[in-house]
N, C-alpha and C positions, 0 to 999 in steps of 0.2 A: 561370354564364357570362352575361355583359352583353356591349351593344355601347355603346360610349361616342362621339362626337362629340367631333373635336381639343378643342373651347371645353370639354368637360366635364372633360377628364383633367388630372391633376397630374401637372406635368411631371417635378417633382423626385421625387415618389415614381415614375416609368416612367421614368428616367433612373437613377435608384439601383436598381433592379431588373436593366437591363440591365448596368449598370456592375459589381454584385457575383455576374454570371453569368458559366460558364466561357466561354459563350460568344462570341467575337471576331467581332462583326456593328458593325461603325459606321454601317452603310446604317439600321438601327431606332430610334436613339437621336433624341427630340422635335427636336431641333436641327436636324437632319440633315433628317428629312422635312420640318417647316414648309421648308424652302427647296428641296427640290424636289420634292414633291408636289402637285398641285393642291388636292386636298381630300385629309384623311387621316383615319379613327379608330382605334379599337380592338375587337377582342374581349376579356375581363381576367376575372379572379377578383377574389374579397375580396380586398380590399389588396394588389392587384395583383402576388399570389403569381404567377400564371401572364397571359401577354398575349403578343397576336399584331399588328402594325401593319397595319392596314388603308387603304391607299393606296386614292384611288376617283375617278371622272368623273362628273359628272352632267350627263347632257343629254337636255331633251326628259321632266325626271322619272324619267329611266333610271339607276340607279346601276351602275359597273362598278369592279370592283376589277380596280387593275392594276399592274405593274412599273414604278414610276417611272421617268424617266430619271436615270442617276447612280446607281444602286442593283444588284447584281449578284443578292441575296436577300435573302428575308425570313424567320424564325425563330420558332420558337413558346419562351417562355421558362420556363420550367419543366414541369411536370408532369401537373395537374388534368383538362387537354385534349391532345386530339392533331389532327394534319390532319384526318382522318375528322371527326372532333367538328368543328372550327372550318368548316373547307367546306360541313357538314350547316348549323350555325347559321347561316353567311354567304349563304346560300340562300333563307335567308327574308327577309337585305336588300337583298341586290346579284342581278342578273340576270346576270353573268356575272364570272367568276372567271380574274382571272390572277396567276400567281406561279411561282417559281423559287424552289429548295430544294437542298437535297443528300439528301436521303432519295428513295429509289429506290421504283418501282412504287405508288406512291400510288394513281394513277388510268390506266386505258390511255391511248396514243397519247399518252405524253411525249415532247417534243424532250429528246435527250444534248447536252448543253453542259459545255465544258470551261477553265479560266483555268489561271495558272501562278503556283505560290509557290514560294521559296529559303530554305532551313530556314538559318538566320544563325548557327545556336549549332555549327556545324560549319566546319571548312576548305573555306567554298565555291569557293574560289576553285581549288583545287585539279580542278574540274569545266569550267572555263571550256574553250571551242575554243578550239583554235590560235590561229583570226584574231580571236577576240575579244582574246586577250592582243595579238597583232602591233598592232591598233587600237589597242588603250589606251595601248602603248609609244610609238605616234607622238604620239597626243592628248595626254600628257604633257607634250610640247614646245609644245603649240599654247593649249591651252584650261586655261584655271581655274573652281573652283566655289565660289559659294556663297552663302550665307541671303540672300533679295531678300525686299521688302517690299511691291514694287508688282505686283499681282495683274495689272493690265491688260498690264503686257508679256506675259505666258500667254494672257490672256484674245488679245490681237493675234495673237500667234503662232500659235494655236492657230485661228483663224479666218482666216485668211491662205493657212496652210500646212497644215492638219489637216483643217479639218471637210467642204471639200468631196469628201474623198476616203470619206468615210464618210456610207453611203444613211444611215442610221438616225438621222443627226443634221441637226436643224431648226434655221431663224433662235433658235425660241424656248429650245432645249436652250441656246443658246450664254448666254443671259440668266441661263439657272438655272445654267448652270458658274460662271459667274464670280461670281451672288449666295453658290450653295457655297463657294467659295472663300476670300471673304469673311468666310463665318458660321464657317466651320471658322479660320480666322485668328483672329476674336474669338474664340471657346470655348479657345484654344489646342491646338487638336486636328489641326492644317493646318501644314502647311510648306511654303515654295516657296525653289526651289532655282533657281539661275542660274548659266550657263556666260556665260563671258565669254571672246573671242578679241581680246587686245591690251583694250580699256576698252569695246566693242560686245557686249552682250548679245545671243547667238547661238540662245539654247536655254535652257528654261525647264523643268520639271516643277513636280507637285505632291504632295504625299503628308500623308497621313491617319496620325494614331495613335491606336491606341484597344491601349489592355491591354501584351500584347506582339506584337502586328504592327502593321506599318507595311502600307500599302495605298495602293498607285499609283495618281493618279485620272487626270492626264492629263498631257502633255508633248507640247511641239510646236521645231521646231528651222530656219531658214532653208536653203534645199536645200544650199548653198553646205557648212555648216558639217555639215547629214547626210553629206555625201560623206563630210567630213574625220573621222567617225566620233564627232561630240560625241553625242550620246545613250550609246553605251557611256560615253565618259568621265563623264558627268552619271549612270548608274547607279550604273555602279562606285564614282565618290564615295557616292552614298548608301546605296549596301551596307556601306561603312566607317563612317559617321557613323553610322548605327543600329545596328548588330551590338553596342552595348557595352549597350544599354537594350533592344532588341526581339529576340524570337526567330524570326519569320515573315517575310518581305518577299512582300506579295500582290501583282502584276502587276495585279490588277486584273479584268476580263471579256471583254479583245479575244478574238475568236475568228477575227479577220483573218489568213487561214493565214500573211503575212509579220511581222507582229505576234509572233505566237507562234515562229516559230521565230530572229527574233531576242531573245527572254526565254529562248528555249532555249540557246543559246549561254553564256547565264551557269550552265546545270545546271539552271535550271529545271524542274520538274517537272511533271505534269497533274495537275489535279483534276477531277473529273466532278461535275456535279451536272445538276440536271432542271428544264424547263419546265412546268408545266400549264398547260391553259385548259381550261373549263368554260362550255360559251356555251348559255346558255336566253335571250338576247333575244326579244323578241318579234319576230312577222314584219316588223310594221310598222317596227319601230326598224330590221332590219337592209337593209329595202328602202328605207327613208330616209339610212340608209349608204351602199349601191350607187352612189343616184343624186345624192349629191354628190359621187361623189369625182372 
């Protein structure tokens, strides 16, 4: 087990590793972290049979691994290692340790965090609420969708009407959403989707493919057109466009209790997974913390 530095690894051999894994993580793949990690490497095996993506901050000489933004979790890829192992190693680089997983009891005092996915290879729609069907019957009449190419309508909408309703997102998150956007566009791994009322783009989403799920990164919609129920219409369409190539549709990481129970209205499901952190800073570092914030 090594630790490697982004400039050390080969992309295309960490990139064919996760790509021939059963695993469905798009948050791991080189692409995806150069754009929104600040610094990243790795832990790996010989030819990089087994790797874990190591996201990290340095300030002041202080290395911390952490949860990028736009990333929901991180995965260990094969076999050779486990958390135990990897956390023990990453101990003697980084001073504190954060990550999100779905494996349970790793370490005490995990936060339970939960997202919602819609199994596509079934009659979902047969799940849906009432007034989700009653909305979509109206939206029918009102709104149309479909494949847009200009990322900045998302990126406006989504800053307009989306970010300031959410703490956890900064000026600088909005930089890194729309450079993601972008890079998942070039790799052809991104799609962006646009509702239109009469020839005015109302509402926009975006989603991610990797394997066979599809994964919701974000969507944002003018109040006007939220009332008239364009987000269910903008779903629903892309539950029909993917269900014929993908078997998963992931919601994504909102854990904003209105959020979630409008993904529940389509049958939505929960899925649980875990937080850790793992903080040995030094005194100094975290009372230099304190006293800037």
């Amino acid at each position: 087990m090594i630790f490697l530095n982004r400039s050390e690894i080969d992309v295309k051999k960490w990139d064919d590793r996760i790509q021939a894994s059963a695993i469905e993580n798009i948050f791991c793949y080189s692409w995806y972290l150069d754009a929104v990690a600040e610094n990243w490497g790795a832990i790996l095996t010989d030819d990089y049979r087994t790797l874990l993506p190591v996201p990290f901050t340095k300030r002041l000489g202080v290395k911390q691994m952490y949860q990028a933004a736009f990333t929901r979790e991180y995965d260990i890829f094969g076999t050779e290692f486990n958390w135990t192992d990897a956390v023990g190693f990453l101990s003697k680089h980084v001073k504190a340790i954060q990550f999100r997983n779905s494996a349970a009891d790793l370490f005490p005092n995990c936060v339970i965090r939960n997202h919602q996915w819609l199994d596509l290879s079934v009659n979902y729609r047969q799940h849906y609420k009432e007034n989700a069907n009653r909305i979509l019957k109206k939206g029918q009449t009102i709104f149309r969708v479909e494949v847009g190419s200009n990322i900045g309508v998302l990126s406006e909408l989504f800053e307009k009407y989306v970010a300031g309703k959410i703490e956890s997102i900064k000026s600088s998150d909005l930089v890194l959403l729309d450079r993601l956007m972008h890079v998942a566009m070039k790799q052809k791994t991104g799609e962006l989707l646009v509702a239109k009322e009469e020839d005015q783009i109302v509402a926009a989403g975006f989603f991610l493919k990797d394997k066979k799920r599809i994964t919701y990164l974000k969507g944002a919609a003018t109040p006007a057109a939220m009332k008239s129920g364009v987000m269910y219409f903008l779903m629903d369409t892309a539950f029909r466009k993917y269900q014929a190539d993908y078997r998963t549709f992931d919601f994504g990481g909102s854990e904003i209790p209105g959020v979630a129970q409008f993904f529940k209205k389509f049958g939505a499901l929960d899925r649980i997974y875990y937080e850790y952190v793992l903080d040995n800073l030094p005194y100094w570092f975290k009372t230099l913390k304190k006293i800037s914030k």
